[in-house]
C-alpha positions in Angstrom: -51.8 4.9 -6.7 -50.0 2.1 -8.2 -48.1 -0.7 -6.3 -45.1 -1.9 -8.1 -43.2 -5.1 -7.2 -40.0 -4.7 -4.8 -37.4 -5.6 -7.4 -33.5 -6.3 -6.3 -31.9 -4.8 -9.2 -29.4 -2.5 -7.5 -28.3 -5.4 -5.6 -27.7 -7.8 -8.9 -26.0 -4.6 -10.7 -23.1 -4.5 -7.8 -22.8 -8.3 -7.3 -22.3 -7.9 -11.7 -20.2 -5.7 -11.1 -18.2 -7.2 -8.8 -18.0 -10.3 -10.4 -17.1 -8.5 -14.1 -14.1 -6.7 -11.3 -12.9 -10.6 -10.3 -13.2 -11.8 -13.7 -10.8 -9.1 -14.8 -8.2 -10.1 -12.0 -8.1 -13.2 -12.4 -7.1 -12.8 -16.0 -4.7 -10.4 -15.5 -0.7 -11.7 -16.4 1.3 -13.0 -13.7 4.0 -11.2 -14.7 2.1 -7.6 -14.8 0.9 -8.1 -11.0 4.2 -9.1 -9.7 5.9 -5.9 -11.2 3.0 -3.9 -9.5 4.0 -5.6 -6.0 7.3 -5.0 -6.7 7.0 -1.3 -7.7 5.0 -1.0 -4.6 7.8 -2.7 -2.4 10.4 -0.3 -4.3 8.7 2.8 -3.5 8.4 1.9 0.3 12.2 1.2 0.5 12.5 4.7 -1.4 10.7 6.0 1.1 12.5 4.5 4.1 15.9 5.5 2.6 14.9 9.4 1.9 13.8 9.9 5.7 16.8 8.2 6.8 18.9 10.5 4.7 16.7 13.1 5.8 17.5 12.6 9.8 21.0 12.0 9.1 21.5 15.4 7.0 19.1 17.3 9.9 21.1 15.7 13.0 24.7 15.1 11.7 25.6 14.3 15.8 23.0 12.2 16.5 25.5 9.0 16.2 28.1 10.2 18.1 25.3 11.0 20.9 24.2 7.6 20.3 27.8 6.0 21.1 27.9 8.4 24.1 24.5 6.7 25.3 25.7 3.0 25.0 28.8 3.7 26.8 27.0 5.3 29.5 24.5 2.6 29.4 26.5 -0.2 28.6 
């Protein structure tokens, strides 16, 4: 039975790899990664304004309830 050396190569492939991943960020546009954060930030609000339709088509009373619980409470 041979002994072979303990080598590190799986480790020096990901930390490659990584660093190939960084590389490639870093030399990405300015422009293209703020329209990415902003597509992303659209979306969200898209999001929040189609469940808020959502509720108010689904519970068409729920404000005047709400008016009705200030009152009471105020």
């Amino acid at each position: 039975m041979t002994h072979l050396p303990i080598t590190d190569n799986a480790t020096r492939s990901i930390k490659s790899a990584l660093r190939r991943s960084d590389e490639t960020a870093a030399e990405r546009p300015r422009f293209t990664m703020t329209a990415t954060n902003l597509f992303v930030i659209f979306v969200f609000c898209a999001i929040g304004l189609l469940a808020t339709l959502n509720v108010m088509l689904r519970f068409p009373d729920f404000g005047i309830d709400v008016e009705q619980l200030a009152r009471f409470l105020g």
